[in-house]
PDB file of N, CA, C, O and CB in Angstrom:
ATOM      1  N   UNK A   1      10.979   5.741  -6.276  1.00  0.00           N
ATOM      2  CA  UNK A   1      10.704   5.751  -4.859  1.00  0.00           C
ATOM      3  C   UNK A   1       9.481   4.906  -4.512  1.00  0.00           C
ATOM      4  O   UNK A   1       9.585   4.108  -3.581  1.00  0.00           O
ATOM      5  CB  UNK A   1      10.510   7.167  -4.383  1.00  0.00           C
ATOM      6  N   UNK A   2       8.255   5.019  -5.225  1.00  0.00           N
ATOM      7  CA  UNK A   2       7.285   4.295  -4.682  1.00  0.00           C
ATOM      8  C   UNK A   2       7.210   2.536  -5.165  1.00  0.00           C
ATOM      9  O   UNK A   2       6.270   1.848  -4.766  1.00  0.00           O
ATOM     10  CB  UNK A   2       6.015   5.133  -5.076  1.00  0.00           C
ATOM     11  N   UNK A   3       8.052   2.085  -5.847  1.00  0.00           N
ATOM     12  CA  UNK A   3       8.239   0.843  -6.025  1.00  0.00           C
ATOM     13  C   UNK A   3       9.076   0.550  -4.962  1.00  0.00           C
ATOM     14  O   UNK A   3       8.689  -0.446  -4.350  1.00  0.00           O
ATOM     15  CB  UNK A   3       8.692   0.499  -7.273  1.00  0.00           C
ATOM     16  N   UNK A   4      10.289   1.160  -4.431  1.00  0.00           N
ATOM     17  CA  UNK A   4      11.001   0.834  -2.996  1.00  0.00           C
ATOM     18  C   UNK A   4      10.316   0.591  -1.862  1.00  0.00           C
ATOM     19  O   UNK A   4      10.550  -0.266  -1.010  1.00  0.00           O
ATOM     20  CB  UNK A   4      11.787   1.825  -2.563  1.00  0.00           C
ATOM     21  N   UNK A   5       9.223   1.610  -1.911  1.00  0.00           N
ATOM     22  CA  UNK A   5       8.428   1.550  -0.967  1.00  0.00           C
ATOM     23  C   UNK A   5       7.198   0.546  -0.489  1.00  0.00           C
ATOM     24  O   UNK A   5       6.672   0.360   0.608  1.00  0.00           O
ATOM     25  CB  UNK A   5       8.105   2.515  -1.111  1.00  0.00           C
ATOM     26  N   UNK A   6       6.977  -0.018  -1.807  1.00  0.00           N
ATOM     27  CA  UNK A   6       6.065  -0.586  -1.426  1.00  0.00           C
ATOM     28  C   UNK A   6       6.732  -2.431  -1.862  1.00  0.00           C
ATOM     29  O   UNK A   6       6.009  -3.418  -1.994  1.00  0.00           O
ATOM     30  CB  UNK A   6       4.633   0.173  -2.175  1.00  0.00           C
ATOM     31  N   UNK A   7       8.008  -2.403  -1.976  1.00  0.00           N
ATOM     32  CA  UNK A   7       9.111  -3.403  -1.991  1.00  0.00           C
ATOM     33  C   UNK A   7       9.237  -3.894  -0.716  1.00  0.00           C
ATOM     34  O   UNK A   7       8.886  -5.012  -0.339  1.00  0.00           O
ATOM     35  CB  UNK A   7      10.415  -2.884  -2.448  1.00  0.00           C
ATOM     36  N   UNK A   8       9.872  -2.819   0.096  1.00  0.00           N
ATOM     37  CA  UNK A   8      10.191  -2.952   1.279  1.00  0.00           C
ATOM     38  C   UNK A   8       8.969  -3.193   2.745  1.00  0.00           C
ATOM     39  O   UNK A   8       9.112  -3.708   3.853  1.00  0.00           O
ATOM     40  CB  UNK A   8      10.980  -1.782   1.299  1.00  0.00           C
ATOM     41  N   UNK A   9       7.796  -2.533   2.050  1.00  0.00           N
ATOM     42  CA  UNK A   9       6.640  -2.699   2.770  1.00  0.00           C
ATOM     43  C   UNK A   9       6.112  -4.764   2.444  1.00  0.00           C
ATOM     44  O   UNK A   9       5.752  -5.556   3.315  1.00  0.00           O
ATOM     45  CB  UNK A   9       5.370  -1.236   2.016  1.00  0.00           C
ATOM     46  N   UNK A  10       6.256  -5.008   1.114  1.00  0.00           N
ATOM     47  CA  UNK A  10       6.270  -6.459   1.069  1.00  0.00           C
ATOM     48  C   UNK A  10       7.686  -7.714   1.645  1.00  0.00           C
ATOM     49  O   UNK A  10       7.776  -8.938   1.547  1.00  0.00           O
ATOM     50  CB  UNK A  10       6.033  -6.564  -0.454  1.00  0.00           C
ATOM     51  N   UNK A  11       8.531  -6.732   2.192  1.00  0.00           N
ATOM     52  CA  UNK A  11       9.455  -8.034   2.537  1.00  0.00           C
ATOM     53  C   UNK A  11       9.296  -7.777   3.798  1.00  0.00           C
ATOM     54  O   UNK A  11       9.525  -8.686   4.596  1.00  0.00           O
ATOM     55  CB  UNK A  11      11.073  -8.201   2.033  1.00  0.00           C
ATOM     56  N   UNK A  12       8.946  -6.718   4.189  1.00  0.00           N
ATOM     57  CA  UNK A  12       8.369  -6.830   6.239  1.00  0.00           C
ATOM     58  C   UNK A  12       7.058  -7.508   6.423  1.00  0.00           C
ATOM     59  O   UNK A  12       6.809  -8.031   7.510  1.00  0.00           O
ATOM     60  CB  UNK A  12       7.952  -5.023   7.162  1.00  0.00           C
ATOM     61  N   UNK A  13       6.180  -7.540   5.423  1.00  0.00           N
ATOM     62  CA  UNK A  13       5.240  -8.192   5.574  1.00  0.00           C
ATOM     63  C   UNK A  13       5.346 -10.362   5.657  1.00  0.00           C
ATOM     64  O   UNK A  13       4.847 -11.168   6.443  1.00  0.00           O
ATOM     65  CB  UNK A  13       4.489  -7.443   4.385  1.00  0.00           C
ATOM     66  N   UNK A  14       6.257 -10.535   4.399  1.00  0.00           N
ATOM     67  CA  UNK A  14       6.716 -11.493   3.958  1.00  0.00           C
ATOM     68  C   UNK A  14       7.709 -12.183   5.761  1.00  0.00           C
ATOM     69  O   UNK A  14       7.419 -12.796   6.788  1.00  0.00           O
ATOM     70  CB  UNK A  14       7.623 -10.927   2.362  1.00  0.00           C
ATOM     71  N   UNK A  15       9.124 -11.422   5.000  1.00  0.00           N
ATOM     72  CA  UNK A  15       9.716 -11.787   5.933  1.00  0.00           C
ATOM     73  C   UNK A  15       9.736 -11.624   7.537  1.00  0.00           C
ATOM     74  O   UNK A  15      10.202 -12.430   8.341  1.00  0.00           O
ATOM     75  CB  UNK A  15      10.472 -11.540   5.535  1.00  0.00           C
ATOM     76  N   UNK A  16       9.149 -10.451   7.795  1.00  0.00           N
ATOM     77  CA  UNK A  16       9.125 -10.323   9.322  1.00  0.00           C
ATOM     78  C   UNK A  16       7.660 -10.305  10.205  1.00  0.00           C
ATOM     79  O   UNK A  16       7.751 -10.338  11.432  1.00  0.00           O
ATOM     80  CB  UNK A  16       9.855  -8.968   9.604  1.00  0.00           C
ATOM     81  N   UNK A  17       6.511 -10.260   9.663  1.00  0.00           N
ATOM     82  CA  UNK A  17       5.401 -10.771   9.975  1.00  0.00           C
ATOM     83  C   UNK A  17       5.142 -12.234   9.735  1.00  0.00           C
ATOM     84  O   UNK A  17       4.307 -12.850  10.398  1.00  0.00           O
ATOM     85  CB  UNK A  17       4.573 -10.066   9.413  1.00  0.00           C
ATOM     86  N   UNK A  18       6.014 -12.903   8.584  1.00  0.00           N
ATOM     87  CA  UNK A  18       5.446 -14.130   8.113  1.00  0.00           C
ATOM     88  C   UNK A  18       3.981 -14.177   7.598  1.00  0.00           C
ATOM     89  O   UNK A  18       3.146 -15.052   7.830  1.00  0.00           O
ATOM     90  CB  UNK A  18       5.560 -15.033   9.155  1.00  0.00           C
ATOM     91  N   UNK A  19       3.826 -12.891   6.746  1.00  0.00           N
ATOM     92  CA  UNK A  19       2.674 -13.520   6.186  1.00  0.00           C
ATOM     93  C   UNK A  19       2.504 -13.986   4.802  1.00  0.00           C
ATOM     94  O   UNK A  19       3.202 -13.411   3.967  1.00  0.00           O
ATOM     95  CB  UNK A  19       1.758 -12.752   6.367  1.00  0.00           C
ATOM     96  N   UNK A  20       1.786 -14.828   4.431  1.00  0.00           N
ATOM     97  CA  UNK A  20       2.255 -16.135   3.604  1.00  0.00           C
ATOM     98  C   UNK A  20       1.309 -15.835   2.250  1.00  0.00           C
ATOM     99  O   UNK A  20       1.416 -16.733   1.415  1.00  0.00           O
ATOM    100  CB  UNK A  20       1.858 -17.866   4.505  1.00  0.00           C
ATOM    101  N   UNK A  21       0.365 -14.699   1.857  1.00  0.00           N
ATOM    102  CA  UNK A  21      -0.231 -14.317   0.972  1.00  0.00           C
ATOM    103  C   UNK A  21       0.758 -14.058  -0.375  1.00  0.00           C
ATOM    104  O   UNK A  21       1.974 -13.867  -0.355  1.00  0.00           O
ATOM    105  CB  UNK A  21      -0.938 -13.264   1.507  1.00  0.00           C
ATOM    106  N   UNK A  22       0.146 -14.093  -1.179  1.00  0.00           N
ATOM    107  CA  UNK A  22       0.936 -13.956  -2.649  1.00  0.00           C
ATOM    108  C   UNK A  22       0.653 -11.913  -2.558  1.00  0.00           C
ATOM    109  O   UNK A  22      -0.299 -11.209  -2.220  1.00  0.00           O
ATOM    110  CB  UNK A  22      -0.220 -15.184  -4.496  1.00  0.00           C
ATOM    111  N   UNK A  23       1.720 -11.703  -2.943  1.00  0.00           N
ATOM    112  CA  UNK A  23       1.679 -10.289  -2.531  1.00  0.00           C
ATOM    113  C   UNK A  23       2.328  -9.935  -3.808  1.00  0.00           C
ATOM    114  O   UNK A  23       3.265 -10.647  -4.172  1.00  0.00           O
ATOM    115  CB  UNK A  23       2.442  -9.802  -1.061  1.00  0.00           C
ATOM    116  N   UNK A  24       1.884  -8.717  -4.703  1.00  0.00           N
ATOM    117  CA  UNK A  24       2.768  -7.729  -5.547  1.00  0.00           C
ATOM    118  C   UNK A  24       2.572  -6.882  -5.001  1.00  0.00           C
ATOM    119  O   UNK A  24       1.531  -6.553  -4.433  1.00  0.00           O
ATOM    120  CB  UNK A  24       2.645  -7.442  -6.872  1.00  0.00           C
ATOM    121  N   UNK A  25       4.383  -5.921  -5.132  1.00  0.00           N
ATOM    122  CA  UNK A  25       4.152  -5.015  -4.969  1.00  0.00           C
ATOM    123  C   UNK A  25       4.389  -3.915  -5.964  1.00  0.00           C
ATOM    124  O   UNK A  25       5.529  -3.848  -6.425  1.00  0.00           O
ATOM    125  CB  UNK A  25       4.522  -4.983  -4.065  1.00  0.00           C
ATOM    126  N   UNK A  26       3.504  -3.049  -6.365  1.00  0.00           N
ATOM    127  CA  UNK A  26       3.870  -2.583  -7.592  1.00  0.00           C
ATOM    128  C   UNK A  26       4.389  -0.690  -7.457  1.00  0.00           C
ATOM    129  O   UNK A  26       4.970  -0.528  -6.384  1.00  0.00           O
ATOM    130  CB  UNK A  26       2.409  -2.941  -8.624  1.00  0.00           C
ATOM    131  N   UNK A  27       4.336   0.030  -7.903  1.00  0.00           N
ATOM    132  CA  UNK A  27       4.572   1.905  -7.909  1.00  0.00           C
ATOM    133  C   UNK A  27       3.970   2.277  -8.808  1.00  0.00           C
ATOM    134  O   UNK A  27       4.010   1.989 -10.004  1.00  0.00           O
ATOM    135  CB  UNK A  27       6.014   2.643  -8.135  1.00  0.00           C
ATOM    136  N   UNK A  28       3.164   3.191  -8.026  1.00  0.00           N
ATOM    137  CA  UNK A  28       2.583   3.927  -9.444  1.00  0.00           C
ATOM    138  C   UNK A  28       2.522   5.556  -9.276  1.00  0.00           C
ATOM    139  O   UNK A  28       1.776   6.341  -9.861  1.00  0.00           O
ATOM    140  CB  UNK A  28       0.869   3.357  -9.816  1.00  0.00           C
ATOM    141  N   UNK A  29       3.657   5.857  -8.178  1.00  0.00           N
ATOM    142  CA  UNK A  29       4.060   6.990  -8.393  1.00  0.00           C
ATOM    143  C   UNK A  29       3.191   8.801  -8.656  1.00  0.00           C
ATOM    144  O   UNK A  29       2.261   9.392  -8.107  1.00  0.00           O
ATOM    145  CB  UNK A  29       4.706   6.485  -9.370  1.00  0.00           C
ATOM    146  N   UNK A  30       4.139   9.106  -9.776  1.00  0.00           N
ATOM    147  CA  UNK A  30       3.016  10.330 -10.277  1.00  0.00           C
ATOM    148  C   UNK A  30       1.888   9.591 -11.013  1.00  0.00           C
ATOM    149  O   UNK A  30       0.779  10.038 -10.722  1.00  0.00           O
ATOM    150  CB  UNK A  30       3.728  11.578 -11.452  1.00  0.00           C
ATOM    151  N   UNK A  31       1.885   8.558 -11.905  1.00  0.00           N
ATOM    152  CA  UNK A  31       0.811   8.177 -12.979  1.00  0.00           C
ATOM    153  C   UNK A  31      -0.507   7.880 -12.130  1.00  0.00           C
ATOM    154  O   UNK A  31      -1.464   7.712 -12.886  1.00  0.00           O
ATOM    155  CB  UNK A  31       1.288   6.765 -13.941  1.00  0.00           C
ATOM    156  N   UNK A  32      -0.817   7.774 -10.857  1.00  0.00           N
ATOM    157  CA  UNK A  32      -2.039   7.297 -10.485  1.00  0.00           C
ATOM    158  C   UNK A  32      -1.803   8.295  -9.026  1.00  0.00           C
ATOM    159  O   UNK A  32      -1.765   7.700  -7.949  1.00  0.00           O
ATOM    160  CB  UNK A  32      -2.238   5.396 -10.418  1.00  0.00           C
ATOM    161  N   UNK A  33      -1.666   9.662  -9.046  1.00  0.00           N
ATOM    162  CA  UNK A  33      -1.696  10.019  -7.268  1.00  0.00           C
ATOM    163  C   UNK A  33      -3.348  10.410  -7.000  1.00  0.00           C
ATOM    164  O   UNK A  33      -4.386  10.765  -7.558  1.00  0.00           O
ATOM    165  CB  UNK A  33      -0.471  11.719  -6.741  1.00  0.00           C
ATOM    166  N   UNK A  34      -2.864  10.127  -5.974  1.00  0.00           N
ATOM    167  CA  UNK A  34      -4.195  10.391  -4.588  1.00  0.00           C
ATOM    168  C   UNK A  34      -4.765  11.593  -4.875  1.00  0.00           C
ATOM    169  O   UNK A  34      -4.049  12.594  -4.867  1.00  0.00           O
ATOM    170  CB  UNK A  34      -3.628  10.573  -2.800  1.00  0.00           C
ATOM    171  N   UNK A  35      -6.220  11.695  -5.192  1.00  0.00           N
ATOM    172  CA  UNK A  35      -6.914  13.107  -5.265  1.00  0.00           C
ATOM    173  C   UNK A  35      -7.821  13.306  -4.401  1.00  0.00           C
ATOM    174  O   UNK A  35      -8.988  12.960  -4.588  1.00  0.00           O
ATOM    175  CB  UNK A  35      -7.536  13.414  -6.441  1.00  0.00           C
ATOM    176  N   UNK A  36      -7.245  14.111  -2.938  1.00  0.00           N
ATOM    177  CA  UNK A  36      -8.535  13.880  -2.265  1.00  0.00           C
ATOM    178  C   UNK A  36      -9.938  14.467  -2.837  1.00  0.00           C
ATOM    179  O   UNK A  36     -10.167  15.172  -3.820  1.00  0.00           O
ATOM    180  CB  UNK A  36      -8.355  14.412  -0.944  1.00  0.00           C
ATOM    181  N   UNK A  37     -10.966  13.794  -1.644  1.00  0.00           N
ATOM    182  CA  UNK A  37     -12.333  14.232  -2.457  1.00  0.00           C
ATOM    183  C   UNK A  37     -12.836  15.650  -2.369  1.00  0.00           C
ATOM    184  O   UNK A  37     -13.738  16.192  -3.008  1.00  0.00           O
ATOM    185  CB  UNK A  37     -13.532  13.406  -1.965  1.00  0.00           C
ATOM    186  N   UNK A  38     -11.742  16.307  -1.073  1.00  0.00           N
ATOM    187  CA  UNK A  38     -12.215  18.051  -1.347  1.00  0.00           C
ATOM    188  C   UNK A  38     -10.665  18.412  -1.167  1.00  0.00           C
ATOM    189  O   UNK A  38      -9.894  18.284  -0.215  1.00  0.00           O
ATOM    190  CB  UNK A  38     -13.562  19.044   0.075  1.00  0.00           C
ATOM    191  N   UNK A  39     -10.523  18.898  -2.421  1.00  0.00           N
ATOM    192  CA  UNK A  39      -8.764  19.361  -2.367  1.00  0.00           C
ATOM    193  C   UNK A  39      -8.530  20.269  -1.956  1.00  0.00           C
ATOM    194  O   UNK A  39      -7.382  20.228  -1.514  1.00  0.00           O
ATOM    195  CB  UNK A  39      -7.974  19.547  -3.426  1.00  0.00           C
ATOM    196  N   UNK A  40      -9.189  21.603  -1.750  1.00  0.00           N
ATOM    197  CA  UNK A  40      -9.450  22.775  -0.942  1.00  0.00           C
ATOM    198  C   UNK A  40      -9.477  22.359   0.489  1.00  0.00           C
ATOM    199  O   UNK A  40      -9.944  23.268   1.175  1.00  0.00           O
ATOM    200  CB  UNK A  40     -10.756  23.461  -1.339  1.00  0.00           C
ATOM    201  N   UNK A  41      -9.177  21.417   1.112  1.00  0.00           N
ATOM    202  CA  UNK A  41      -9.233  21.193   2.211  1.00  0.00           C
ATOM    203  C   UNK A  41      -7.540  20.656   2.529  1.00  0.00           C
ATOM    204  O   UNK A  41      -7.280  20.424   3.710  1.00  0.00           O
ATOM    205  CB  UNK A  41     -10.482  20.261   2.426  1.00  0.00           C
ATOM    206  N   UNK A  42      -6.871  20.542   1.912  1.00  0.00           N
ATOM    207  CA  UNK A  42      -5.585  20.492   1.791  1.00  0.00           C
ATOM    208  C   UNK A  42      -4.576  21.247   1.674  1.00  0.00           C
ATOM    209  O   UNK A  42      -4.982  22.359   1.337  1.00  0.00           O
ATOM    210  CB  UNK A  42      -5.458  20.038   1.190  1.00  0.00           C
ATOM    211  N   UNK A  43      -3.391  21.228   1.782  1.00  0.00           N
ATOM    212  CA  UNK A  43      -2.465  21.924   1.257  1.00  0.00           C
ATOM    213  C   UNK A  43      -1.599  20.955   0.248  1.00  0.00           C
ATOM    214  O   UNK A  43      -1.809  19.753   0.090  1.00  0.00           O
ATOM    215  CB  UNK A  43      -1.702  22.563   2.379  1.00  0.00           C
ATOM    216  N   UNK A  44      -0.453  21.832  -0.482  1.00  0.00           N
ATOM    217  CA  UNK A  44       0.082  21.050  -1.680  1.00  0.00           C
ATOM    218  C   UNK A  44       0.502  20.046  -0.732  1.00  0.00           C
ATOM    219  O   UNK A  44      -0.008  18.927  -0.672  1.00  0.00           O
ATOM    220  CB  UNK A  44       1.292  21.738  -2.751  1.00  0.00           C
ATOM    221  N   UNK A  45       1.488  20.480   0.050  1.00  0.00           N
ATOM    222  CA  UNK A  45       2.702  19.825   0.909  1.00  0.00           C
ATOM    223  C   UNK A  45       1.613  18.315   1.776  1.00  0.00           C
ATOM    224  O   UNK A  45       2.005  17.165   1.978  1.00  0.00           O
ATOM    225  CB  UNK A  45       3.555  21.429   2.411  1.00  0.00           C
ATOM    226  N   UNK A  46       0.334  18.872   2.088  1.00  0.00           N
ATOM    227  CA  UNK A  46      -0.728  17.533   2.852  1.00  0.00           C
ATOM    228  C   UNK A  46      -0.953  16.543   1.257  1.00  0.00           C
ATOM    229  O   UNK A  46      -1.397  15.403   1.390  1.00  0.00           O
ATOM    230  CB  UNK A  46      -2.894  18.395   3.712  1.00  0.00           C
ATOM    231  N   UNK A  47      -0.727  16.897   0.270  1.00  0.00           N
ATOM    232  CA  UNK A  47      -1.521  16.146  -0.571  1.00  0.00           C
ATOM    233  C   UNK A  47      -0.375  15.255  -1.093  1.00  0.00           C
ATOM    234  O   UNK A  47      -0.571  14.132  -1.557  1.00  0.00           O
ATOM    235  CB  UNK A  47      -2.384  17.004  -1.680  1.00  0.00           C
ATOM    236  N   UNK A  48       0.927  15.882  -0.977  1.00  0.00           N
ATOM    237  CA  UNK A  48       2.138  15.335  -1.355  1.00  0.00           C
ATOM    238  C   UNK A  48       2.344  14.164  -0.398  1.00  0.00           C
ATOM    239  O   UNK A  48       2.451  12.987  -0.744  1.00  0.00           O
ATOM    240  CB  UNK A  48       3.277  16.378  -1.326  1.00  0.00           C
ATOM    241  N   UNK A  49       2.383  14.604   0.766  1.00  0.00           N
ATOM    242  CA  UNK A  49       1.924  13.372   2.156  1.00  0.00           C
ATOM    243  C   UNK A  49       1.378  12.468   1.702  1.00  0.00           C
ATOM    244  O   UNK A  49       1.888  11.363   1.516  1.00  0.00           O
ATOM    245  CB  UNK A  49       0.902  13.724   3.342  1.00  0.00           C
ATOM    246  N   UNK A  50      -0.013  12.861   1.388  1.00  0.00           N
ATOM    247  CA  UNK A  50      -1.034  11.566   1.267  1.00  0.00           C
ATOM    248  C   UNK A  50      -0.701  10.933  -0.114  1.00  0.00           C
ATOM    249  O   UNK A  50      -1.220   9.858  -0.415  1.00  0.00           O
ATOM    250  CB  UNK A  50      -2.793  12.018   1.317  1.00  0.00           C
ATOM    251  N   UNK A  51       0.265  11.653  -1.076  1.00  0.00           N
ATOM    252  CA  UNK A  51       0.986  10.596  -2.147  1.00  0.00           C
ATOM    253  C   UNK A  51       1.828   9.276  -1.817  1.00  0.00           C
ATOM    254  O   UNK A  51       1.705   8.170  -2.343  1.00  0.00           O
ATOM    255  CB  UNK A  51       1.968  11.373  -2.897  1.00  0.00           C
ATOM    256  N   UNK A  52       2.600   9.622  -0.941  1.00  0.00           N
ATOM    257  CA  UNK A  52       3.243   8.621  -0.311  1.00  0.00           C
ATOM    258  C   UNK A  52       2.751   7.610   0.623  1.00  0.00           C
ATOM    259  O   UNK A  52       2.909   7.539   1.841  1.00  0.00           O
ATOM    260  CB  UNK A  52       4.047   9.130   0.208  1.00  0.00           C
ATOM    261  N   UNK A  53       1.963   6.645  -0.392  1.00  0.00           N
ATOM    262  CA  UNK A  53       1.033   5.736   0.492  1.00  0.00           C
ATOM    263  C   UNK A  53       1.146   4.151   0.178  1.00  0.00           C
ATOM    264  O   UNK A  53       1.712   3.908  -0.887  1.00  0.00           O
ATOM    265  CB  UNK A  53      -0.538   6.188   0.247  1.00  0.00           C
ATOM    266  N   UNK A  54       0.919   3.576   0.560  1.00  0.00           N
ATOM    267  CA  UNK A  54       0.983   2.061  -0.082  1.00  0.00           C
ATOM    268  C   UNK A  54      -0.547   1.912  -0.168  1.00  0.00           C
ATOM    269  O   UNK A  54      -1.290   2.669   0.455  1.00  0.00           O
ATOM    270  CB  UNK A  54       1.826   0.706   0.957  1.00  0.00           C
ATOM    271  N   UNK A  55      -1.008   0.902  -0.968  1.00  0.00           N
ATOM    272  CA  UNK A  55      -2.204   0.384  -0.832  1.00  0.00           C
ATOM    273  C   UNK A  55      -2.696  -0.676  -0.900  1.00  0.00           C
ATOM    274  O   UNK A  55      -3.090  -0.719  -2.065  1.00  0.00           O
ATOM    275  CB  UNK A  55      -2.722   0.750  -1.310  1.00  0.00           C
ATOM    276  N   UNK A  56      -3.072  -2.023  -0.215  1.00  0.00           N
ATOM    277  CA  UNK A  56      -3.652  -3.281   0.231  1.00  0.00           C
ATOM    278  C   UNK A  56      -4.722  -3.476  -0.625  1.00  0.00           C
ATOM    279  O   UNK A  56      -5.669  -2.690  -0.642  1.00  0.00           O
ATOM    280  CB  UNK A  56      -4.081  -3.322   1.664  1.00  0.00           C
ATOM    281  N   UNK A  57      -4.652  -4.554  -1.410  1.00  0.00           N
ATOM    282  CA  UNK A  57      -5.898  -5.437  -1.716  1.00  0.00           C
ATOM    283  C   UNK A  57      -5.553  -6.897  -1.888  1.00  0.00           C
ATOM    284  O   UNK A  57      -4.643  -7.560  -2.387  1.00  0.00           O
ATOM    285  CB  UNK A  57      -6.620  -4.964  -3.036  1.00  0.00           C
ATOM    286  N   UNK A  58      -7.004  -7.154  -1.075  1.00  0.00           N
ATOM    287  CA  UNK A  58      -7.106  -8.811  -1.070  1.00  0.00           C
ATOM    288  C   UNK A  58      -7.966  -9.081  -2.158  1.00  0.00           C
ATOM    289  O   UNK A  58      -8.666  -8.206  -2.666  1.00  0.00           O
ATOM    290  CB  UNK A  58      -7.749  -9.540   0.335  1.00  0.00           C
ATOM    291  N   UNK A  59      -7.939 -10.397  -2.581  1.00  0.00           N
ATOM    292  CA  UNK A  59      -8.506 -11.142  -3.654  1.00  0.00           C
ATOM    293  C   UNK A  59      -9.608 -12.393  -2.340  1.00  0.00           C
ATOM    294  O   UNK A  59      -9.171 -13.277  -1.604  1.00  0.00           O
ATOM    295  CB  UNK A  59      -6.880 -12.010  -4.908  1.00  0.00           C
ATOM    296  N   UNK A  60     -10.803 -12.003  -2.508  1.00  0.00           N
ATOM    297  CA  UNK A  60     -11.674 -12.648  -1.011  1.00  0.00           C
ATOM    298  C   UNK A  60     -11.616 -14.472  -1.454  1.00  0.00           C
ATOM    299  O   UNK A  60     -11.904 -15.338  -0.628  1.00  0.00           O
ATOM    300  CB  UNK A  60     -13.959 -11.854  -0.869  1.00  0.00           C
ATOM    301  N   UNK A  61     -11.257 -14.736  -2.667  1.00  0.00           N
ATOM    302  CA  UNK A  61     -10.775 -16.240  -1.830  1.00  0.00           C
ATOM    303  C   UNK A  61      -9.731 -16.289  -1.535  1.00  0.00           C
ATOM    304  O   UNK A  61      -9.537 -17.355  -0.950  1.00  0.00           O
ATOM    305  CB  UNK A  61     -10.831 -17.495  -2.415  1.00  0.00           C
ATOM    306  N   UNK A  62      -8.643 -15.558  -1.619  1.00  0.00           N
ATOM    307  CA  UNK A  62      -7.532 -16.300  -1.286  1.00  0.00           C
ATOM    308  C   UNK A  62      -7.348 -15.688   0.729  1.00  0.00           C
ATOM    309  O   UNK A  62      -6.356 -15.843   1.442  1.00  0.00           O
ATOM    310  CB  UNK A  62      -6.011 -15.783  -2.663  1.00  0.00           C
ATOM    311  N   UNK A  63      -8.102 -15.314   0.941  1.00  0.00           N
ATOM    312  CA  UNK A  63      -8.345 -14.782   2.077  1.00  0.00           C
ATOM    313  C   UNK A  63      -9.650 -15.524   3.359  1.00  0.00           C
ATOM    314  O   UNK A  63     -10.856 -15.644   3.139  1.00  0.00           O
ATOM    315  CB  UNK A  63      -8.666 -13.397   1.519  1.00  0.00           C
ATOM    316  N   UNK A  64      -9.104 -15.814   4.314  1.00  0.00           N
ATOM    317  CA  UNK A  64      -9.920 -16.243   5.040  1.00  0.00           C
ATOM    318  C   UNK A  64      -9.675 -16.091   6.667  1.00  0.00           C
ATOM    319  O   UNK A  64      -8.584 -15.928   7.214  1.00  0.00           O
ATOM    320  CB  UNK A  64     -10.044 -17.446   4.584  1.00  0.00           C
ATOM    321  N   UNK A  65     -11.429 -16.219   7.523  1.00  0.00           N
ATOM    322  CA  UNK A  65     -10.954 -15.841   8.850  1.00  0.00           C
ATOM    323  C   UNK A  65     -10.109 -16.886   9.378  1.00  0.00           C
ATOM    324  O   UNK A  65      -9.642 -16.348  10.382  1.00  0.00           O
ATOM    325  CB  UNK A  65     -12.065 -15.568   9.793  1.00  0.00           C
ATOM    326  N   UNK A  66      -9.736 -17.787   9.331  1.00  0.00           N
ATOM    327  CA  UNK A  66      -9.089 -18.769  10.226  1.00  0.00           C
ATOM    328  C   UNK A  66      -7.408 -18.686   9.998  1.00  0.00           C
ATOM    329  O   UNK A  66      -6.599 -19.272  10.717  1.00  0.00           O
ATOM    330  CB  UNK A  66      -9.718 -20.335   9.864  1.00  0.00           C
ATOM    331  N   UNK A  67      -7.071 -17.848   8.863  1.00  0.00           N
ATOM    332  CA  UNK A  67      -5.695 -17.438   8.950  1.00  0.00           C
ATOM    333  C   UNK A  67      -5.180 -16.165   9.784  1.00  0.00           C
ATOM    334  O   UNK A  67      -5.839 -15.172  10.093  1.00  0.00           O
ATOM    335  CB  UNK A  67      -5.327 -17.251   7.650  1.00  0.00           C
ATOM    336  N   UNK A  68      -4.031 -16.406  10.030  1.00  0.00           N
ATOM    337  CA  UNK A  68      -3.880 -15.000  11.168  1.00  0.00           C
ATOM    338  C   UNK A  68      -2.012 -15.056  10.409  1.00  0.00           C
ATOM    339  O   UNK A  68      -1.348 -16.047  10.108  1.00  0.00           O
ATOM    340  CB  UNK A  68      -4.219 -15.477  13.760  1.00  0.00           C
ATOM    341  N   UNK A  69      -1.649 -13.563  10.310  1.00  0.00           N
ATOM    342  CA  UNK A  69      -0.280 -12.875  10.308  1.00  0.00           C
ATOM    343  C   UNK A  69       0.346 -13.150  11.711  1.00  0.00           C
ATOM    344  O   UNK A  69      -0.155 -12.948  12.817  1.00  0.00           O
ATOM    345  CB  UNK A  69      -0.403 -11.215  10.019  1.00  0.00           C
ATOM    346  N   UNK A  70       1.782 -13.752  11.330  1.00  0.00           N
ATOM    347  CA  UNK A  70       2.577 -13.543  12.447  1.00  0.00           C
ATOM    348  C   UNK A  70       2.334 -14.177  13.563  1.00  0.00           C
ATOM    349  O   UNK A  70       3.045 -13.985  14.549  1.00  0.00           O
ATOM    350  CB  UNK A  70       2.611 -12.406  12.742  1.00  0.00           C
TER     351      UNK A  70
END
């Protein structure tokens, strides 16, 4: 599931924003989930939520202000 997800999050980016960055998208599922920083402040079912996330990183040269998405 989270390789679909974050598949499909790169071909809307790609194809329907047009944005032109070198993008992987990878899943990492159960092996790397989200621990919030006070888990007592959660429930299972909120933390299961916040599993299902994608996550963005730029590499700062290949990034600059004079480019714009879409």
């Amino acid at each position: 599931m989270s390789v679909g997800r974050a598949t499909s999050l790169k071909n809307y980016l790609v194809n329907d924003l047009g944005v032109n960055f070198e993008i992987e998208a990878m899943g990492k599922g159960e092996r790397e989930p989200y621990i919030p920083y006070s888990v007592n402040r959660y429930t299972k079912k909120e933390i299961d939520k916040l599993n299902r996330r994608v996550e963005f990183f730029t590499v700062p040269s290949d990034v600059s202000r004079d480019k714009e998405c879409g």
